[in-house]
N, CA, C and O atoms as a printed pandas DataFrame, in Angstrom:
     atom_number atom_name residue_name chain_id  residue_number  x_coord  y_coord  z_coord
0              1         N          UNK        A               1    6.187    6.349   10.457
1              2        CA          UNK        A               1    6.900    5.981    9.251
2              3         C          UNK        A               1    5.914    5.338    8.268
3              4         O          UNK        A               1    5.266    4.324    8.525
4              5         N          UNK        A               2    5.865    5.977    7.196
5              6        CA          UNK        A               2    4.828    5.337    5.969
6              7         C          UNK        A               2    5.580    3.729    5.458
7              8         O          UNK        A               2    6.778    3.447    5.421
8              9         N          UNK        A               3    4.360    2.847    5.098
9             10        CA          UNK        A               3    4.772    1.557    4.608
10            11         C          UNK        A               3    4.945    1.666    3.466
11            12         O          UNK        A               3    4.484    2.589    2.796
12            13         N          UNK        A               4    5.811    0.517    2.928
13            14        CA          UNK        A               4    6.053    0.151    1.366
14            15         C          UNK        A               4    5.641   -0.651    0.954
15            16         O          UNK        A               4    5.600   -1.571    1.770
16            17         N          UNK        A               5    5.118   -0.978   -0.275
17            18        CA          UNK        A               5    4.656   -2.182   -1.107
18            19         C          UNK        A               5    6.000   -3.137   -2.044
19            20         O          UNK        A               5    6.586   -2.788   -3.069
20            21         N          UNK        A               6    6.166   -4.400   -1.236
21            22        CA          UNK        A               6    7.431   -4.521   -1.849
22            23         C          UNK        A               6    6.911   -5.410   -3.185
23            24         O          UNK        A               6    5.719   -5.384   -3.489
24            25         N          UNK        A               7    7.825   -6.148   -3.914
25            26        CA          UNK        A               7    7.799   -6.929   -5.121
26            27         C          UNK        A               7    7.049   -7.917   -5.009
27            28         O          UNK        A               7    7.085   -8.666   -5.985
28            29         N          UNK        A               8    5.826   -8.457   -3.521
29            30        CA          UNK        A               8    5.304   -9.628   -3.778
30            31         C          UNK        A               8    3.664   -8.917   -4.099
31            32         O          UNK        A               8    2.744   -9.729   -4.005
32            33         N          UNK        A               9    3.402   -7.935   -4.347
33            34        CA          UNK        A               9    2.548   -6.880   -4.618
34            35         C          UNK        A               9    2.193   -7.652   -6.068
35            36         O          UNK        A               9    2.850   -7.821   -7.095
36            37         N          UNK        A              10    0.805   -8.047   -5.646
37            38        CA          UNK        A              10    0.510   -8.544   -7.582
38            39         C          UNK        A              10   -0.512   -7.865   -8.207
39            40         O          UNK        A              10   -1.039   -8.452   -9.152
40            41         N          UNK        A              11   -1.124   -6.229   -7.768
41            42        CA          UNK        A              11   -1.365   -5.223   -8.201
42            43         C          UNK        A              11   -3.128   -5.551   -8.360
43            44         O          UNK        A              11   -3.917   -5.504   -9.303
44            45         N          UNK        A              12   -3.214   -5.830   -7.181
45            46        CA          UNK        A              12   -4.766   -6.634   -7.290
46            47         C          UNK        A              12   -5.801   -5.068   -6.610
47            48         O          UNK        A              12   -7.031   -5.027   -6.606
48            49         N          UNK        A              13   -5.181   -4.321   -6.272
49            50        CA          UNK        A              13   -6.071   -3.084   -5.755
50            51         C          UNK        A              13   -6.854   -3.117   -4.463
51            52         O          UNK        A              13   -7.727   -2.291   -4.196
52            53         N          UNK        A              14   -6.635   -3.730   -3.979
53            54        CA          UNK        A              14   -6.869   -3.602   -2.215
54            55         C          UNK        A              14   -6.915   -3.109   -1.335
55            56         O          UNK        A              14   -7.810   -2.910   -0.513
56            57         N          UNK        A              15   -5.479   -2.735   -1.447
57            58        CA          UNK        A              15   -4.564   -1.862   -0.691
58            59         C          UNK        A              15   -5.495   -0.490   -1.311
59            60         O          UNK        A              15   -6.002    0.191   -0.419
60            61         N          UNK        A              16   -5.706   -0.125   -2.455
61            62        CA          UNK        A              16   -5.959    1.335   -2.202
62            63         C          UNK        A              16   -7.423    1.705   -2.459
63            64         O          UNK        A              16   -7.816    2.818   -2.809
64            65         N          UNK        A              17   -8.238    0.531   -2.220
65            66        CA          UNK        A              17   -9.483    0.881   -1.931
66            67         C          UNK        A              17   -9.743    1.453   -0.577
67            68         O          UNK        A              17  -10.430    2.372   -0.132
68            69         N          UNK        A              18   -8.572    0.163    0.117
69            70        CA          UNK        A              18   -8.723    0.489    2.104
70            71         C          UNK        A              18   -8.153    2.081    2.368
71            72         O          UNK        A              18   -8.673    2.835    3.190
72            73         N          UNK        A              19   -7.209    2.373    1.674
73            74        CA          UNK        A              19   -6.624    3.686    2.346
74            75         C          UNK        A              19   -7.500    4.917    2.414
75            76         O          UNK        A              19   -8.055    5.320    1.391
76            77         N          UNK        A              20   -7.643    5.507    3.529
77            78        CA          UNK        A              20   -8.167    6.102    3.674
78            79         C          UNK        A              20   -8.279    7.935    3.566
79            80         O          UNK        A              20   -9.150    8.796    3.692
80            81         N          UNK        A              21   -6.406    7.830    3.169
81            82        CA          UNK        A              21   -6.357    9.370    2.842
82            83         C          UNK        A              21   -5.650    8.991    0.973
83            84         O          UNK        A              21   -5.112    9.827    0.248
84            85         N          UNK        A              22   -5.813    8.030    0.754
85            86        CA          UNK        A              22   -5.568    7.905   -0.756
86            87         C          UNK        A              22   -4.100    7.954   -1.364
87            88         O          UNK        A              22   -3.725    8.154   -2.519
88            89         N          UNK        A              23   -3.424    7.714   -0.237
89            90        CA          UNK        A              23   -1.714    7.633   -0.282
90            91         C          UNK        A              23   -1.497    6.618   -1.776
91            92         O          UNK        A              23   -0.683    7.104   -2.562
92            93         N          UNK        A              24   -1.857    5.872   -2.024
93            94        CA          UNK        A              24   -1.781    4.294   -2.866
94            95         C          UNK        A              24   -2.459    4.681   -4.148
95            96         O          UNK        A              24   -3.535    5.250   -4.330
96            97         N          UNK        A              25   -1.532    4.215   -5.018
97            98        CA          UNK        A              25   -1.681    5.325   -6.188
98            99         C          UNK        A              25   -1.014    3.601   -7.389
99           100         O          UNK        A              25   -0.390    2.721   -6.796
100          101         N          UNK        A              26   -1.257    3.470   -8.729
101          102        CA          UNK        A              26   -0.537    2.355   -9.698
102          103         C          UNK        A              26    0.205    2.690   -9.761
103          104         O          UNK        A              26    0.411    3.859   -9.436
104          105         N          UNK        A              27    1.202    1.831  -10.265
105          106        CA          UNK        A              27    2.989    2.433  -10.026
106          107         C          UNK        A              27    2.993    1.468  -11.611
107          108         O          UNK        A              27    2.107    0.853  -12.204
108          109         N          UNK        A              28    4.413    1.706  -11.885
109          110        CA          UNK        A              28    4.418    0.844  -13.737
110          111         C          UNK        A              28    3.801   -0.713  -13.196
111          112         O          UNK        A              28    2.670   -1.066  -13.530
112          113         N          UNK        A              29    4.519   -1.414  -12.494
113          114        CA          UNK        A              29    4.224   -2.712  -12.339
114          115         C          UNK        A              29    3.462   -2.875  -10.885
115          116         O          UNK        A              29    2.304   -3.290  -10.932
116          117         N          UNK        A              30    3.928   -2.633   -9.841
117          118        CA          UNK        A              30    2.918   -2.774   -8.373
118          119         C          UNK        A              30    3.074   -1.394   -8.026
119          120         O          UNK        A              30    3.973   -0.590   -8.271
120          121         N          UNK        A              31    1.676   -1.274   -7.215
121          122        CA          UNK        A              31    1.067    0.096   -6.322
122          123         C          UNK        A              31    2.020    0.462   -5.966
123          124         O          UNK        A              31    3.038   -0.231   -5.944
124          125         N          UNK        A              32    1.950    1.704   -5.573
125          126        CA          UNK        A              32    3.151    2.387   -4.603
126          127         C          UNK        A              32    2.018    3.278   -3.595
127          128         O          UNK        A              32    0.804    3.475   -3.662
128          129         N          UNK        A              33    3.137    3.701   -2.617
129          130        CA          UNK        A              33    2.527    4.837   -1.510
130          131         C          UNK        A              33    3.186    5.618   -1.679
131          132         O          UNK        A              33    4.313    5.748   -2.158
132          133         N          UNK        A              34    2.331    6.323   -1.188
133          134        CA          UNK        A              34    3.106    7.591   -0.869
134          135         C          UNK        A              34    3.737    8.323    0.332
135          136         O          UNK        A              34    3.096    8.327    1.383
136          137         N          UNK        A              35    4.547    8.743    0.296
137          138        CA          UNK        A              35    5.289    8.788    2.225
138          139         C          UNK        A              35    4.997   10.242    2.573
139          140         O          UNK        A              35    5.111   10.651    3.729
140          141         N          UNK        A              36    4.733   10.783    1.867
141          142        CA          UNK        A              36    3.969   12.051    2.343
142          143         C          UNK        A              36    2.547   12.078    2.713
143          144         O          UNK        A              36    1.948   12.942    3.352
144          145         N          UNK        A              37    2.084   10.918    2.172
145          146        CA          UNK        A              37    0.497   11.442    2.460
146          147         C          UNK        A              37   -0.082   10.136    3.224
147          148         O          UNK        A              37   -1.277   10.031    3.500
148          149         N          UNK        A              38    1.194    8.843    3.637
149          150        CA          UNK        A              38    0.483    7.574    4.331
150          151         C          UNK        A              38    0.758    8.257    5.995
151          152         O          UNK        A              38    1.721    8.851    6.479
152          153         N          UNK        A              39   -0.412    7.899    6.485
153          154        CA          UNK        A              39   -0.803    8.321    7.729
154          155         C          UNK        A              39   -0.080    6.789    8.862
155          156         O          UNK        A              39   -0.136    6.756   10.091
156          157         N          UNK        A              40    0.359    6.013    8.209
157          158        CA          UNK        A              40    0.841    4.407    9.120
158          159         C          UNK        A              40   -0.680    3.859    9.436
159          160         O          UNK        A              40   -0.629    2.766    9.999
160          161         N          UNK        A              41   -1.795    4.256    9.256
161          162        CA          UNK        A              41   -2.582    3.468    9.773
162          163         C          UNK        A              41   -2.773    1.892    9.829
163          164         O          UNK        A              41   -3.515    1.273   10.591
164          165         N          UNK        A              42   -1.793    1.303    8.682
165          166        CA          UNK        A              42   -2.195   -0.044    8.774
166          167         C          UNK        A              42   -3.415   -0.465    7.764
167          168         O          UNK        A              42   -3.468   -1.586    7.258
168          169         N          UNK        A              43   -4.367    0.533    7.531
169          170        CA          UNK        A              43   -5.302   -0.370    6.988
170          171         C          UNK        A              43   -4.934   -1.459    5.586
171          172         O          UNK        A              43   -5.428   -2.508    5.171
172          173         N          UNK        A              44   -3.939   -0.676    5.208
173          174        CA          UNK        A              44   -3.774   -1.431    3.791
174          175         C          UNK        A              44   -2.904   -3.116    3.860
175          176         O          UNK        A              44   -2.915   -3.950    2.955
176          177         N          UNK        A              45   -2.141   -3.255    5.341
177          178        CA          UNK        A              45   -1.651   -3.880    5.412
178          179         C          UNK        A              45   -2.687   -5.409    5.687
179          180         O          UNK        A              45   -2.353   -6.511    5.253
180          181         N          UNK        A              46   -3.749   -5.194    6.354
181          182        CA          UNK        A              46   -4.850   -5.783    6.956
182          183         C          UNK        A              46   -5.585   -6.314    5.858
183          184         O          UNK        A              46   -5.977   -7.468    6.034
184          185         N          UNK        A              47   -5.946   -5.656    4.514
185          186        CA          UNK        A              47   -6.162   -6.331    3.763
186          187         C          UNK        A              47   -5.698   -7.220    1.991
187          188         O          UNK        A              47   -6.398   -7.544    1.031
188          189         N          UNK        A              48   -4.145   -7.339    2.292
189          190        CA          UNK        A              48   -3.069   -7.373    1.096
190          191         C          UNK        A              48   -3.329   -8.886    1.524
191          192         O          UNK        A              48   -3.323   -9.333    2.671
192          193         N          UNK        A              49   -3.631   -9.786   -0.047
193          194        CA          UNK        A              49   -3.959  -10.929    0.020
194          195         C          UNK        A              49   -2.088  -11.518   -0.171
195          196         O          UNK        A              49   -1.835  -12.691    0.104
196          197         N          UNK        A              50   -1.080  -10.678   -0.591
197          198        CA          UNK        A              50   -0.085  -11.479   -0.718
198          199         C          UNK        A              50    0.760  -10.963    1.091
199          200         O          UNK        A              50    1.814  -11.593    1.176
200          201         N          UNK        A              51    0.605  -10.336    1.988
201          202        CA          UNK        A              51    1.382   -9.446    2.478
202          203         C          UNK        A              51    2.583   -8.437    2.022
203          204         O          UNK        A              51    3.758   -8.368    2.383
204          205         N          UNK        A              52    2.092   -7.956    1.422
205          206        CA          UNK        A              52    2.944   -7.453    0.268
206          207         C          UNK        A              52    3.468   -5.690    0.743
207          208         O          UNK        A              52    4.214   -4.906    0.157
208          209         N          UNK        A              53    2.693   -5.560    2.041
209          210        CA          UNK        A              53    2.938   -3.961    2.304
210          211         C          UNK        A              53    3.755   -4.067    3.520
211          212         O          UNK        A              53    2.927   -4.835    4.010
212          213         N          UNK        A              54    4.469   -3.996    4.261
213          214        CA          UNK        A              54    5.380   -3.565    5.081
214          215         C          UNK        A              54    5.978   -2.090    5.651
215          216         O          UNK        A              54    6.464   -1.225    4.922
216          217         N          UNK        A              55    5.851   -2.008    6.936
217          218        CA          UNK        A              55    6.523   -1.177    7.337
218          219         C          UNK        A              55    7.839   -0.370    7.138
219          220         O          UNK        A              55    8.891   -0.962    7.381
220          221         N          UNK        A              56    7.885    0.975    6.704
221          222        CA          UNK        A              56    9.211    1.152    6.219
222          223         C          UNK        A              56    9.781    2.193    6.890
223          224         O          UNK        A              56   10.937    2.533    6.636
């Protein structure tokens, strides 16, 4: 199951430096993923300074 970036996301770019197949994309106000192309690896979650990505 691909994760979500919820509302504590303060669009600092982290998350989609770490990803590794490039799921994490700017959204109007915070990043989004993508659920087709997030693999669950986790990496993005490992480095979100707010915890802001969650399992969905």
């Amino acid at each position: 199951m691909a994760h979500k970036i919820t509302d504590d996301c303060v669009a600092c770019g982290a998350c989609m430096a770490e990803c590794p197949v490039e799921a994490i994309s700017e959204g109007d106000e915070i990043y989004k993923i993508d659920p087709e192309t997030c693999t669950d690896c986790g990496s993005c979650v490992e480095v979100c300074p707010n915890d802001a990505i969650v399992a969905g």
